[in-house]
N, C-alpha and C positions, 0 to 999 in steps of 0.2 A: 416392506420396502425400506434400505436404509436410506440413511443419509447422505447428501450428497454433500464434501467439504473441500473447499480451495482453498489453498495458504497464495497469499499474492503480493508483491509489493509494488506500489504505485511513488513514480517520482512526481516532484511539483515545483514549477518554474517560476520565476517572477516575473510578470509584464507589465506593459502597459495600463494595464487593463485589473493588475491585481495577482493573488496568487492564481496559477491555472493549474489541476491536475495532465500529468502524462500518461502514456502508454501503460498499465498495469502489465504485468507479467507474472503469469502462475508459474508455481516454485512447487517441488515435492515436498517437502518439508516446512514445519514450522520456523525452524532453523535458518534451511535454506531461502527463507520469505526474510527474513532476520537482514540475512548478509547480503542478497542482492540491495535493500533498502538502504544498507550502511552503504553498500559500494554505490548507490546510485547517490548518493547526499556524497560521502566523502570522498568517491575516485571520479566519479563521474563529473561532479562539481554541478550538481541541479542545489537548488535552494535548500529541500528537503525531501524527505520522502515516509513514506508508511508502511507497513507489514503488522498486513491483517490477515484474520481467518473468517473465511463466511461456507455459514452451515445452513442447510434446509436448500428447498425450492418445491416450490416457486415463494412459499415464504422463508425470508433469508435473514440468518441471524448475523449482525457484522461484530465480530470481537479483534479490537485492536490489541496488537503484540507490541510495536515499536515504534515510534517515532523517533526524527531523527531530522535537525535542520528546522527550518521554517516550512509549518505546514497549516493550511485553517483549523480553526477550532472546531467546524462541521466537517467532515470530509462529505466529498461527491460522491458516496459508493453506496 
């Protein structure tokens, strides 16, 4: 059986409350995981955001590609 792999980039807000992750969005591409994370920090105007890849399931490997903006130093993924 292979592997099962999503590139995805997650933006993240500042509140009240602290940084809060958003909405994740899988992307085709490692790339593509790349650019929606710049356009979600830089066009969108969110704090910051991420573009990662996670491999495996139900154990799941998380490898970060980019950050971008203010984002925690844990991510929630």
């Amino acid at each position: 059986m292979s592997e099962i792999t999503h590139f995805i980039a997650i933006p993240f807000d500042l509140t009240d409350d602290g940084i809060v992750a958003g909405q994740p969005f899988k992307c085709a591409t490692p790339a593509s995981a790349i650019e929606r994370a710049k356009g979600f920090w830089q066009i969108l105007g969110h704090a910051g955001a991420v573009a990662f890849v996670r491999t495996g399931y139900p154990e799941a490997q998380i490898t970060v590609l980019r950050r971008f903006g203010t984002v925690p130093d844990k991510l929630p993924i």
